[in-house]
NUSEVO-704324 format. One line per field, with one value per residue (C-alpha): residue in three letters; x, z, y. Coordinates in Angstrom, 3 decimals. Example, Ala and Ser with C-alpha at 12.3 -4.5 7.8 and 13.67 -1.06 7.14 Angstrom:
2
resn	[ALA SER] $
east	[12.300 13.670] $
up	[7.800 7.140] $
north	[-4.500 -1.060] $
//
This chain:
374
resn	[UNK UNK UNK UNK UNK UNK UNK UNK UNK UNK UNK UNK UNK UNK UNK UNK UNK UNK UNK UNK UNK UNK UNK UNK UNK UNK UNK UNK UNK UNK UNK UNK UNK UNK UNK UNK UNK UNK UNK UNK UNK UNK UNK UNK UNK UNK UNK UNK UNK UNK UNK UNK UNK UNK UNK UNK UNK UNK UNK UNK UNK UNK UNK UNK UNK UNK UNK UNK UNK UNK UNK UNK UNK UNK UNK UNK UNK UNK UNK UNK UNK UNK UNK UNK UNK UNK UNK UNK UNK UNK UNK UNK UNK UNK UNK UNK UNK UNK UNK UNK UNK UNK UNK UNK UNK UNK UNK UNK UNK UNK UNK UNK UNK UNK UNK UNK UNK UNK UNK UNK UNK UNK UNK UNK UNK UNK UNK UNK UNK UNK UNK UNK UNK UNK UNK UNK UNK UNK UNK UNK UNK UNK UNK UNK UNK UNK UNK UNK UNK UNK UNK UNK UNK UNK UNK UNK UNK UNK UNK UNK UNK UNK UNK UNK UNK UNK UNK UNK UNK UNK UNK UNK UNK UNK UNK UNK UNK UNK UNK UNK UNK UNK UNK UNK UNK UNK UNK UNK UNK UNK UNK UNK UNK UNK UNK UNK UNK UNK UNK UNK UNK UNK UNK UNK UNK UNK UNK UNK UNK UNK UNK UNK UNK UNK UNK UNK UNK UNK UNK UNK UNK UNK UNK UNK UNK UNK UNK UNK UNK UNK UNK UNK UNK UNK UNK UNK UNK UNK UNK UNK UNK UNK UNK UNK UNK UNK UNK UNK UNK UNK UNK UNK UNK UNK UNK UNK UNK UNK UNK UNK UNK UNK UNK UNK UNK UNK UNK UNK UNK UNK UNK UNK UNK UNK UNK UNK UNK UNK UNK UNK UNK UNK UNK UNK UNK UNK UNK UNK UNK UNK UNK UNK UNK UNK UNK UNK UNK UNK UNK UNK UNK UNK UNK UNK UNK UNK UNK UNK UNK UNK UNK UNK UNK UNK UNK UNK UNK UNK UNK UNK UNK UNK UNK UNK UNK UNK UNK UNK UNK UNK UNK UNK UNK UNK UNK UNK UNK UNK UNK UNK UNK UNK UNK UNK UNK UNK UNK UNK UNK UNK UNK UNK UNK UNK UNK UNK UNK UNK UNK UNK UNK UNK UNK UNK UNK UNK UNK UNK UNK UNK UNK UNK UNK UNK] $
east	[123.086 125.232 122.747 125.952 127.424 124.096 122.563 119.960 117.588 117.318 115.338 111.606 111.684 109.697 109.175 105.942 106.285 105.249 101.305 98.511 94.978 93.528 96.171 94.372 90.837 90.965 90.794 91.566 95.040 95.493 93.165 94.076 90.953 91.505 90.079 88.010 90.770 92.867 90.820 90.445 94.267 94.303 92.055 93.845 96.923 94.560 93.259 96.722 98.148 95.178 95.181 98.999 98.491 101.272 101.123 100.639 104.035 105.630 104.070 106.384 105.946 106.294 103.895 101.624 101.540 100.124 101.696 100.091 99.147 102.938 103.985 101.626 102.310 106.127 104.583 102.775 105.627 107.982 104.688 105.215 109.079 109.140 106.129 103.701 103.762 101.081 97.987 94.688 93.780 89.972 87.735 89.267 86.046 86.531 83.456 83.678 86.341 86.618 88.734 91.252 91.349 91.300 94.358 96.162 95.305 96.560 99.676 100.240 99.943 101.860 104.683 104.820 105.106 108.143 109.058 106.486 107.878 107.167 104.481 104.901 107.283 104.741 106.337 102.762 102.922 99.810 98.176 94.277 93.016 90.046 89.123 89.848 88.029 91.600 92.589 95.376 95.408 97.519 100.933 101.390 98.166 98.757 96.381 94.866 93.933 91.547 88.464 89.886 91.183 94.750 96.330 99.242 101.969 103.852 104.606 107.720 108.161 108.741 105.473 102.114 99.129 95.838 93.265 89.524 87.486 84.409 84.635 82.308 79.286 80.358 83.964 87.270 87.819 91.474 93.364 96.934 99.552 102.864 106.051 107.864 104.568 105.113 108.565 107.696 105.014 107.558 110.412 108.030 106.731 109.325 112.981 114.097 112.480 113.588 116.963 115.396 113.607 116.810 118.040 117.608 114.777 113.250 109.895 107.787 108.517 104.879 106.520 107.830 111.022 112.867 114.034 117.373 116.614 116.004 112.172 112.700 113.976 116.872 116.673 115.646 112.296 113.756 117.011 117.726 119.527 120.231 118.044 114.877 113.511 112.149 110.153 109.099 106.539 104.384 103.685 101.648 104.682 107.612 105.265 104.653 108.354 108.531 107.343 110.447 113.744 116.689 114.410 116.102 113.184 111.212 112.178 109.826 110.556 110.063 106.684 106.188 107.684 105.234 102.499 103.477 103.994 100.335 98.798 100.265 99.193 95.702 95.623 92.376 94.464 97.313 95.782 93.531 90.704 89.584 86.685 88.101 85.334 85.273 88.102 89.518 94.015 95.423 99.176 101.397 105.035 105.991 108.970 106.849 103.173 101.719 98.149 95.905 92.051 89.096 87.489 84.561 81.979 81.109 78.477 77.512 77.336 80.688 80.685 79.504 82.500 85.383 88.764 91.080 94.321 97.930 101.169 104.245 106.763 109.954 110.793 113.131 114.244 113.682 115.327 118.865 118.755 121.682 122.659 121.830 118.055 117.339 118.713 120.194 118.011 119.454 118.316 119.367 122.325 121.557 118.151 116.416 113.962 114.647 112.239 109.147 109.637 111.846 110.132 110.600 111.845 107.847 104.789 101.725 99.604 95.742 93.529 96.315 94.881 96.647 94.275 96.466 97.449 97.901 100.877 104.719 107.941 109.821 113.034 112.992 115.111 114.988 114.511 113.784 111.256 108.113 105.623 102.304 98.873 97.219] $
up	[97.647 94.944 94.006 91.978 95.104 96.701 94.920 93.372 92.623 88.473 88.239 89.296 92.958 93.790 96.973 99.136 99.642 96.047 95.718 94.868 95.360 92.949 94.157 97.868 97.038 99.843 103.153 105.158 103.737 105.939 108.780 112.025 113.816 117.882 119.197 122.341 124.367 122.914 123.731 127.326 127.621 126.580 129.129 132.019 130.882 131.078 134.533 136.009 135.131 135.919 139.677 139.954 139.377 136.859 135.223 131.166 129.948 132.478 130.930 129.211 128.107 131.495 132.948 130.107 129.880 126.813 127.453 123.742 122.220 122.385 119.380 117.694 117.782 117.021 113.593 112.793 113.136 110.367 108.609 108.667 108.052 105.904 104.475 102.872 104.889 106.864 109.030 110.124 113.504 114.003 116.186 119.577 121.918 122.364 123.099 126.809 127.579 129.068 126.365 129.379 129.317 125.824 125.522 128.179 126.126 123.018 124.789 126.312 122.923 121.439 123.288 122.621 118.948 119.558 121.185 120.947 119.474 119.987 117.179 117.633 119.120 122.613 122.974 122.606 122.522 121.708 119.783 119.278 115.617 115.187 114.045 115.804 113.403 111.836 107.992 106.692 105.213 108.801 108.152 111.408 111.319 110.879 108.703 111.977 113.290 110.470 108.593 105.066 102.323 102.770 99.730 99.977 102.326 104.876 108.437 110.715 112.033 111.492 111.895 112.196 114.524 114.349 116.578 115.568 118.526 116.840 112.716 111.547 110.461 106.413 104.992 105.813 103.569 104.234 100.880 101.581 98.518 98.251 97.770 95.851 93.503 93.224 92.729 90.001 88.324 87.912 86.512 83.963 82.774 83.614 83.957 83.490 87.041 88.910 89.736 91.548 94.144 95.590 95.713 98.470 98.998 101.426 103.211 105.473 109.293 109.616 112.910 114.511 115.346 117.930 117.934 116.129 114.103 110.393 109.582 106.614 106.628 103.663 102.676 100.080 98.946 98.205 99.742 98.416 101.009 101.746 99.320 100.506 99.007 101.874 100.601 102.628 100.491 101.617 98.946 100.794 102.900 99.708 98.245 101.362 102.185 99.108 101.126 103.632 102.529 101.566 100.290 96.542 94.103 92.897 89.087 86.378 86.692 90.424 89.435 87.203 89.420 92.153 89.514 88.845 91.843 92.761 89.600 91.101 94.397 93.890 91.072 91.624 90.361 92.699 95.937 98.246 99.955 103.719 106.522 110.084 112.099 116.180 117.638 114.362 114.508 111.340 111.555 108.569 107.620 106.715 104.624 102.384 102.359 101.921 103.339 102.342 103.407 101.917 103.221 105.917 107.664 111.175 113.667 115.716 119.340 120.473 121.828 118.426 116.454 114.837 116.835 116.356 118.785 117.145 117.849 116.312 116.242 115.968 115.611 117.603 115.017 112.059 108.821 108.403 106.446 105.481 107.605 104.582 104.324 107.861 105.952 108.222 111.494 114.247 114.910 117.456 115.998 117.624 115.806 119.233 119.535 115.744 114.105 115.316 116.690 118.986 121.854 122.915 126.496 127.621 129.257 127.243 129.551 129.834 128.108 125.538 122.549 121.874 121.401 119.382 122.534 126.024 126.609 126.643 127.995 129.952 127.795 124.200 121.441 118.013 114.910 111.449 109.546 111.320 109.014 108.454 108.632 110.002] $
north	[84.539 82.830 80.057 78.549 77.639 75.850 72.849 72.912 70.327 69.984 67.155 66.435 65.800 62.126 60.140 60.275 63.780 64.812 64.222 65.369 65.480 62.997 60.537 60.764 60.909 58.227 59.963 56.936 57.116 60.832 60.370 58.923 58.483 57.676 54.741 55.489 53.874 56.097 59.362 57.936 57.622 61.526 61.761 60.476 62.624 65.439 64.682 64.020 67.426 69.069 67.400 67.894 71.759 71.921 74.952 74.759 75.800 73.622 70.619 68.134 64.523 62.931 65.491 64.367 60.156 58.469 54.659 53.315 56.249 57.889 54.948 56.088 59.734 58.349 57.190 60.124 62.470 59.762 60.535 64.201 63.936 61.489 60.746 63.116 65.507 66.103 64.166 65.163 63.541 63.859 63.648 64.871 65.301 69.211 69.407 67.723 70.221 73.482 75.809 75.864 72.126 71.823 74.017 71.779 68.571 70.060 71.376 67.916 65.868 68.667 68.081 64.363 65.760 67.847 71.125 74.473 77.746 81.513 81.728 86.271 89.023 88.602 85.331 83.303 79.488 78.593 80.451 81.271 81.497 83.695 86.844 89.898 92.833 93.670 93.997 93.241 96.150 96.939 96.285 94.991 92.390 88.452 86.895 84.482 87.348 88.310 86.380 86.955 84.515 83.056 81.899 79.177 79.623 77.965 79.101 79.789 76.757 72.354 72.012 73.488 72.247 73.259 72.113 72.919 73.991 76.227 76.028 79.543 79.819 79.288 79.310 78.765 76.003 74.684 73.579 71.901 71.697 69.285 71.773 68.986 69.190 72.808 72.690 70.024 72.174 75.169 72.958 71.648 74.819 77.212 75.565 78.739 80.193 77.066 78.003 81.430 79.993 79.583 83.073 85.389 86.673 89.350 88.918 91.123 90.721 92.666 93.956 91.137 92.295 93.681 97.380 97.579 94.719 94.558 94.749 92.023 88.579 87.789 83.847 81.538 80.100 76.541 74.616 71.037 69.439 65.398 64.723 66.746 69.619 71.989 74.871 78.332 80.741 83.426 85.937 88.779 89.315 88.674 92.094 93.835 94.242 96.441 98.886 98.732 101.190 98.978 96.266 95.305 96.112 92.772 91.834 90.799 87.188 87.289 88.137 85.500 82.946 83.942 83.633 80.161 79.069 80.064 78.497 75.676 75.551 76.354 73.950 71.085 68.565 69.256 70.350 69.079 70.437 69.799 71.504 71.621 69.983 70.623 68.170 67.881 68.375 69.073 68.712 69.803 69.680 73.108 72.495 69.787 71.066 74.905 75.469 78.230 79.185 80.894 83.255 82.813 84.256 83.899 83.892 86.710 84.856 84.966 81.948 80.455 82.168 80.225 79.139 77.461 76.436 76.345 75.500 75.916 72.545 72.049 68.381 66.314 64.537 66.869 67.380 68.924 72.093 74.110 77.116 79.562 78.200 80.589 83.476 86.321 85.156 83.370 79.872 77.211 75.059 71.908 71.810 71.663 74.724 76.315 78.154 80.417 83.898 84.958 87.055 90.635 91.411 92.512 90.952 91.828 93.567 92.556 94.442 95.819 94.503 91.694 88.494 86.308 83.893 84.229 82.043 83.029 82.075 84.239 83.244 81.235 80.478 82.839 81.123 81.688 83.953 83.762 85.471 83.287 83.183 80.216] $
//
């Protein structure tokens, strides 16, 4: 990509999406806690679907009614969009429900959010965070399915929701970064390296793609674009696709740039530092916040072990980006459905292995780059 023909943003970026974690020492500035009217109204949404019959991927926001509690989604996604980025929404009372009605409760807020994404090739909508007994060692394993450390990165889609069901037994510390910090960090230090976030770059598909297609994604780390700065990052997968044939080599700087931008991000004055509790919902903005998570160790009990649910937004209303920001993936052009992973023609078969969701479209739109973690 020709980064002199793209602009890009000189100058430090400001607004309420640049933070960091001194400046919210104050949680009640990020946490929305629900009144018990408002848990009884999720409640009642819960109920009617679940009388009605209505199958969970056929649940939309009329299926799903939340007559006070809908505004105040409205204001948490201008939070998300517009504000800094992300929200933590504790304490949903997971521990009334079922995992099968927790899962339908998620779905239903989610969709009063905005509109679930493929989160792999299997077409999975809501996906199940916990560990599996892979390594990422596997080329073809996503770090949610795995216990190990995360570093910063953002995921494949508007916006990322995790809902906390089981947290393990010690671990899995959650850290959450502003890009526009990051971006500011690198200008200050390195003006130099600024300019090639914006180049193409080529990350790791870890073998979510269809055959015939390309096993990288080409596209940018950084597009500046109606004056917002959205930012995707994942380094384990910008490395890993050296492996892949046709793959330009990495350069020196590249390096140093990725070096940076981790100094950065894990940074105490910059990020900040959170521990999923059951019922908690962490929602984040993927183009303005990166997430990471420490390793953890879990229980033996399996019913005791971590999980976590997650979907994959896009938002109705969500930022224009420029069409060279989704790189050489299609995406939807009307905004509606973009991003996440776009399925292969199969239906994962019971007892195949796969544990990373359970719930797929039959047909869904592609999107950008979905490599991630959690």
């Amino acid at each position: 990509m020709d980064t002199n023909a793209i602009e890009v943003l000189r100058r430090p970026c400001t607004g309420p999406a640049v933070w960091s974690g001194a400046d919210l020492a104050d949680p009640e500035e990020w946490v929305l806690r629900l009144s018990p009217e408002q848990i009884e109204e999720l409640e009642s949404a819960l109920r009617a679907v679940r009388e009605r019959g209505v199958p969970l991927l056929k649940v939309g926001p009329a299926d799903f009614p939340l007559p006070t509690l809908a505004g105040v989604l409205e204001r948490v996604v201008d939070v998300l969009e517009n504000g800094r980025g992300f929200v933590l929404v504790r304490r949903i009372p997971v521990e009334r429900y079922s995992r099968a009605a927790a899962s339908t409760l998620f779905w239903g807020l989610g969709q009063h959010l905005g509109v679930p994404v493929s989160q792999n090739a299997a077409g999975h909508m809501l996906g199940h965070v916990r560990d599996t007994g892979r390594t990422l060692a596997d080329p073809s394993t996503r770090g949610y399915q795995t216990r190990a450390a995360l570093p910063f990165h953002t995921d494949g889609s508007d916006v990322l929701g995790l809902l906390c069901l089981a947290p393990p037994r010690a671990g899995a510390r959650t850290s959450l970064v502003s890009a526009g910090a990051v971006h500011n960090a690198v200008l200050a230090r390195r003006p130099d390296l600024v300019k090639r976030l914006y180049r193409t770059h080529y990350l790791d598909r870890r073998g979510e793609h269809a055959p015939g297609e390309r096993p990288y994604h080409a596209a940018p780390l950084a597009t500046w674009h109606r004056g917002k700065l959205s930012m995707r990052y994942h380094r384990r997968c910008l490395e890993s696709a050296q492996r892949i044939l046709g793959v330009p080599r990495l350069e020196r700087a590249d390096v140093e740039l990725f070096d940076l931008v981790d100094e950065a991000a894990r940074s105490p004055r910059h990020r900040l530092d959170l521990d999923l509790e059951p019922g908690d919902l962490l929602l984040v903005n993927n183009y303005a916040v990166l997430h990471s998570r420490t390793q953890y160790e879990d229980f033996v009990e399996p019913e005791r072990k971590r999980h976590l649910l997650r979907l994959w937004l896009t938002l109705r209303q969500g930022r224009d980006l420029p069409p060279h920001f989704w790189g050489d993936l299609p995406h939807a052009a009307d905004g509606s459905g973009r991003g996440g992973i776009a399925p292969r023609d199969l239906v994962t078969i019971p007892g195949s292995g796969d544990t990373g969701g359970s719930c797929r479209p039959h047909n869904h739109p592609s999107g950008p780059d979905g490599t991630d973690d959690e």
